[in-house]
C-alpha positions in Angstrom: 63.7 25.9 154.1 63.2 26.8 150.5 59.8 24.3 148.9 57.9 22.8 151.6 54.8 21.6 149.7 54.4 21.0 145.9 51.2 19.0 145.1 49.1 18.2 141.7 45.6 19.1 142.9 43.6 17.9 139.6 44.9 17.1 136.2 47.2 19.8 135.1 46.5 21.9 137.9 49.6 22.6 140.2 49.7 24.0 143.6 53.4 25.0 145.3 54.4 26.7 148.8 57.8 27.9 149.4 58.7 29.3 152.7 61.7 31.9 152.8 64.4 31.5 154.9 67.3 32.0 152.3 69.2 35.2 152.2 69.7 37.2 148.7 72.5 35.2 147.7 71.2 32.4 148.2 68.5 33.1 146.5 69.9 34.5 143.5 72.5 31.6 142.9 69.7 29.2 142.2 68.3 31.4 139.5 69.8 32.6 135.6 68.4 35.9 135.6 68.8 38.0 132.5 69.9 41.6 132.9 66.0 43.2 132.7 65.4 40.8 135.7 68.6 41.8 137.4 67.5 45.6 136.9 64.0 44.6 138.3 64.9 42.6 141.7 68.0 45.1 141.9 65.9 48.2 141.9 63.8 47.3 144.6 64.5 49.4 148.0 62.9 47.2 150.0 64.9 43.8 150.9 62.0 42.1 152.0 60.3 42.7 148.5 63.7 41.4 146.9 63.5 38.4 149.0 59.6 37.5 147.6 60.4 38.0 143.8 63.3 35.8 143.9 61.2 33.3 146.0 58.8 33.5 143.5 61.3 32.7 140.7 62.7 29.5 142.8 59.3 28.5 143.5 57.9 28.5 139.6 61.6 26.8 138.8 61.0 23.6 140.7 57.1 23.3 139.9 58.0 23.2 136.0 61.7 22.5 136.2 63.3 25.0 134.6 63.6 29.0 134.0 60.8 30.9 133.3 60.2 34.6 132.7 56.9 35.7 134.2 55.5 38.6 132.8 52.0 41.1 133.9 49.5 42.3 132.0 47.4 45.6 132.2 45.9 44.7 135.3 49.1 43.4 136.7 47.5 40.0 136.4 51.1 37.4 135.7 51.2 35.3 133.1 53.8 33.2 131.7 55.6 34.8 128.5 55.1 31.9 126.3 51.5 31.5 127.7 52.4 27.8 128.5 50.2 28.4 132.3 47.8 30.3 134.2 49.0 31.4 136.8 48.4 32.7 140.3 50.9 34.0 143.1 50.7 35.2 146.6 53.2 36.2 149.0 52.9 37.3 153.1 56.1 38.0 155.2 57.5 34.5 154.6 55.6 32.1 152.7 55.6 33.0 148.9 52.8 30.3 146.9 51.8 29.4 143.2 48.8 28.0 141.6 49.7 27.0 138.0 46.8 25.1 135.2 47.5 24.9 131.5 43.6 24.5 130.4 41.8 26.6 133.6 41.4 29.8 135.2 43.3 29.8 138.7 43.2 32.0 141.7 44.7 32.1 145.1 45.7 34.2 147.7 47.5 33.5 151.5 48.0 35.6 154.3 49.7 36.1 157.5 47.1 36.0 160.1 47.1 39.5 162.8 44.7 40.9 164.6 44.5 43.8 162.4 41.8 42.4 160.1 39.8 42.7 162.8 39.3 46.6 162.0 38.6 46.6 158.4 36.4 43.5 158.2 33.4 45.9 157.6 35.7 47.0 154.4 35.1 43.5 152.7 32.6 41.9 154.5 29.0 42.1 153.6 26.5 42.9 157.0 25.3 39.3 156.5 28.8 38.2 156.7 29.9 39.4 158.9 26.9 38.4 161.3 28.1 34.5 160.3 31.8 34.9 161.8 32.3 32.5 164.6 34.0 34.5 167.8 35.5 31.6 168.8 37.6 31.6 165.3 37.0 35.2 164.3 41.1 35.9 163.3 40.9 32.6 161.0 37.1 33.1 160.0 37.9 36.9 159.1 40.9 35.7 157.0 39.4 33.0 155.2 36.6 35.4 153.8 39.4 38.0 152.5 41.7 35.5 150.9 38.9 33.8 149.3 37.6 37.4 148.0 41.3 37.8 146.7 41.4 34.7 145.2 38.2 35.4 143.3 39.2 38.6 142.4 42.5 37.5 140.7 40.7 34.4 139.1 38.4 37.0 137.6 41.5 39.3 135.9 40.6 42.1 138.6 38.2 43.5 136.7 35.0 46.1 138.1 34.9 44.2 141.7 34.2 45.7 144.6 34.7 43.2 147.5 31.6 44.1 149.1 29.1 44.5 146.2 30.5 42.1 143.7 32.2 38.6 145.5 30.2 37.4 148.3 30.9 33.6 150.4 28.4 31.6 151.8 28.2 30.5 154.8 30.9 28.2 156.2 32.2 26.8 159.3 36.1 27.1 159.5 38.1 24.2 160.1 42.1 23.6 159.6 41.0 22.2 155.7 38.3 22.5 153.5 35.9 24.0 151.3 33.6 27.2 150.8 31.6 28.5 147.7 31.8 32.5 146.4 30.1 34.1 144.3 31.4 36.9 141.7 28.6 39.2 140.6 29.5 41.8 138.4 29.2 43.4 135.1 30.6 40.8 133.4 29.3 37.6 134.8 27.3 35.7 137.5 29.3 32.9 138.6 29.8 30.5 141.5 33.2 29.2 142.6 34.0 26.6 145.2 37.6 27.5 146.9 39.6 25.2 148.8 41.2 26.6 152.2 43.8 25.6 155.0 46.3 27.0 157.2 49.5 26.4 158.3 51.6 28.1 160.2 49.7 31.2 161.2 48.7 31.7 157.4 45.2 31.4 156.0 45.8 29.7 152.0 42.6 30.2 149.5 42.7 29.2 145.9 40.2 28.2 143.4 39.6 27.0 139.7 37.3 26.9 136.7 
């Protein structure tokens, strides 16, 4: 299936979905990978993990057009080596997305939706959260709140946050598209975000930017 959604958002901001339904090979033809990078996808064990960083690669290829080396930083926040974008990436069994902005802060996060959530909400979820999910939609609802608390946290460079005491979302009523607002609290800042949401395919998308 390779790209099924590429999209300018606002400005320079750049949003891209890739689903993954290549094998290796495939994969791998479409990219010119230097040796480190060979070492790197080549020295993963697990073939699912090789699968997402090549999507990855492809993915950042046919946003900008061309080869790019991405790189991390302490926090394992990516950045691009020539610092040309901000960027965000996610990744869940088999979509693999990017949120991309030249002049603003970007985060996003997606996730395969499974009932497991459903044991751990207390882990990110503040009590008055939690008392706002709808039971009707509590699966999408639960998801929603974690990848916008992701999203936050990686727009934020995943610094002193605490998904319970730092990011918080206000109250929302889930629907297939559309918007919530979250707040980061920490030692560092008080600020308010509004993040954009849908979901396709069994996965819940987030992102945001400021």
């Amino acid at each position: 299936m390779g790209l099924i959604l590429k999209e300018r958002i606002k400005d320079d901001i750049k949003f891209g979905l890739w689903e993954i339904t290549e094998d290796y090979e495939t994969l791998r033809s479409k990219l010119n990978l230097d040796e480190k990078d060979i070492t790197t996808v080549e020295g993963f064990k697990n073939h699912r993990r090789k699968l997402e960083w090549l999507s990855v690669r492809n993915l950042l290829k046919c946003m900008i057009g061309k080869d790019s080396k991405i790189v991390y930083g302490p926090e394992r926040k990516p950045y691009l080596h020539n610092n040309a974008y901000n960027i965000s990436i996610s990744h869940s069994k088999d979509f693999t997305a990017i949120l991309m902005s030249k002049k603003r802060r970007v985060g996003l996060d997606l996730e395969y939706m499974s009932n497991k959530i459903i044991r751990i909400a207390d882990k990110f979820l503040r009590p008055e959260e939690l008392e706002k999910i709808e039971k009707e939609q509590e699966l999408y609802h639960l998801y929603l709140h974690w990848c916008a608390k992701e999203a936050l946290y990686k727009i934020c460079d995943k610094v002193d946050i605490n998904f319970v005491t730092n990011l918080s979302i206000e109250p929302f009523k889930p629907k297939v598209k559309g918007l919530m607002s979250g707040t980061v609290n920490n030692s560092y800042m008080n600020e308010k975000f509004i993040l954009t949401y849908f979901t396709l395919k069994n996965y819940s998308i987030v992102w945001c930017y400021k």
